[in-house]
N, C-alpha and C positions, 0 to 999 in steps of 0.2 A: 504494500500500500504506500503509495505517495507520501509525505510530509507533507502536511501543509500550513503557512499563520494565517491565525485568523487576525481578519483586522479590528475586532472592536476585544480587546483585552477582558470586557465584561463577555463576550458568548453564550456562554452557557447560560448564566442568568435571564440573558436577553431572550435566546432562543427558548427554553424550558420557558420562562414567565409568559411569552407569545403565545405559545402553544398550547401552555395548561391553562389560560382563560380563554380558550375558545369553548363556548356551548358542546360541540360536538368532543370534544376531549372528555368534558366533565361526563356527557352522558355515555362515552365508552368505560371511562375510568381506568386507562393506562399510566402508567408512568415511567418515568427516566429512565434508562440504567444507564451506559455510558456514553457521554459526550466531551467529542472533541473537534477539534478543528477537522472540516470535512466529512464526521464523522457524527451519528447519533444512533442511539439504540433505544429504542420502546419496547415495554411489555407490559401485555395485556395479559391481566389474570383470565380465567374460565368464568364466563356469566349467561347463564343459561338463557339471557335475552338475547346475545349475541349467536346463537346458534340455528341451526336448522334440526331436522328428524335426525335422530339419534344421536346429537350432542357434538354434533363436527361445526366447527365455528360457519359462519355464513362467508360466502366466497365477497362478498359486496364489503363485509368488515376487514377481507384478507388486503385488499386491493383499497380500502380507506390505512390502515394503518401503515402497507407498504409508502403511500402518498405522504404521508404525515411522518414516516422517518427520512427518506427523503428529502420531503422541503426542510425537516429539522438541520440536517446533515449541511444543504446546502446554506441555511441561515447562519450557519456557523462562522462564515464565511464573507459576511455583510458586514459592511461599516455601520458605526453607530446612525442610529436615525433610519435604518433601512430594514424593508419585512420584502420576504417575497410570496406569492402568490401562483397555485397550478394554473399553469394553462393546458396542458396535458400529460398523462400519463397510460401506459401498454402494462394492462397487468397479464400474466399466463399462471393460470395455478397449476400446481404440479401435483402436488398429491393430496388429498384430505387434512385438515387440520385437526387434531383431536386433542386431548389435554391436558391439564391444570392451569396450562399458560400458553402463548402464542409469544415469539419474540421479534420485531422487526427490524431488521438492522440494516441503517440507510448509507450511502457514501455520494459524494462528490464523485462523478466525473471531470466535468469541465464547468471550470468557473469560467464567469465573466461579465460586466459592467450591468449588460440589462438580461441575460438567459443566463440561466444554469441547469447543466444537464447533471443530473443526477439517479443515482437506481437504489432499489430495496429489496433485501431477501427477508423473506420472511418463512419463521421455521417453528411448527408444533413441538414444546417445551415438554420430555415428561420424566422425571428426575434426572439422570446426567445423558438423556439421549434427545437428539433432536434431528427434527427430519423436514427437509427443506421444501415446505409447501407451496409459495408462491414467490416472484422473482418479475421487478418492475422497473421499467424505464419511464423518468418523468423532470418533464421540463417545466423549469420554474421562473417567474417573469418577479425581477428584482423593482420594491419601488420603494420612494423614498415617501413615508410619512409626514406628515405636517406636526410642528409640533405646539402649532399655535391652536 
């Protein structure tokens, strides 16, 4: 994996606070695990709202939180005053999700001033085996906030 700086020394703060007040955050109810520059991981515990018939996560949740580490990943990566936003993203699932947890873990590809291309694997948690469910290419359109 690449090195990469991020340029606003706060990140992680920035990016995780962005994220975890979104409505649709709160009503998945994920959280962090690690972030870094170009880099973010989410996980989603098991919640039986999130699923379909027999308790396999819904493929619509696999391909929101691929999106959501992703743009995390690539926020990492913005100057202060800056959020970015999908414009689109290619989810393919690969296998069922099934559980305790689902983990999404997002990366940079290619940064830059106004897109950034970035992808997410996402992988069914279940004690130290994981197995790689869905896998997303998704570009994200950088904008600068008003702060007035």
């Amino acid at each position: 994996m690449q090195s990469r700086q991020a340029a606003n020394p706060d990140f992680e703060a920035a990016v995780t606070g962005a994220v975890l007040s979104m409505p649709a955050a709160g009503l998945l109810g994920f959280t962090f695990g690690r972030v870094a520059p170009g880099e973010a991981e989410i996980i989603q515990p098991y919640r039986k709202e999130l699923t379909q018939h027999d308790g396999f996560f819904q493929g619509g949740v696999l391909g929101t939180l691929a999106d959501i580490a992703a743009g995390s990943a690539a926020g990492t990566l913005l100057q202060p005053g800056w959020v970015n936003m999908t414009i689109d993203y290619t989810v393919k699932i690969l296998a069922p999700a099934k559980g305790p947890r689902v983990v999404a873990r997002g990366r940079v590809i290619k940064p830059a001033a106004l897109l950034t291309i970035a992808a997410a694997d996402v992988f069914s948690v279940d004690d130290d085996h994981e197995t790689l469910c869905a896998t997303a290419l998704v570009t994200m359109r950088n904008v600068r906030i008003s702060t007035s």
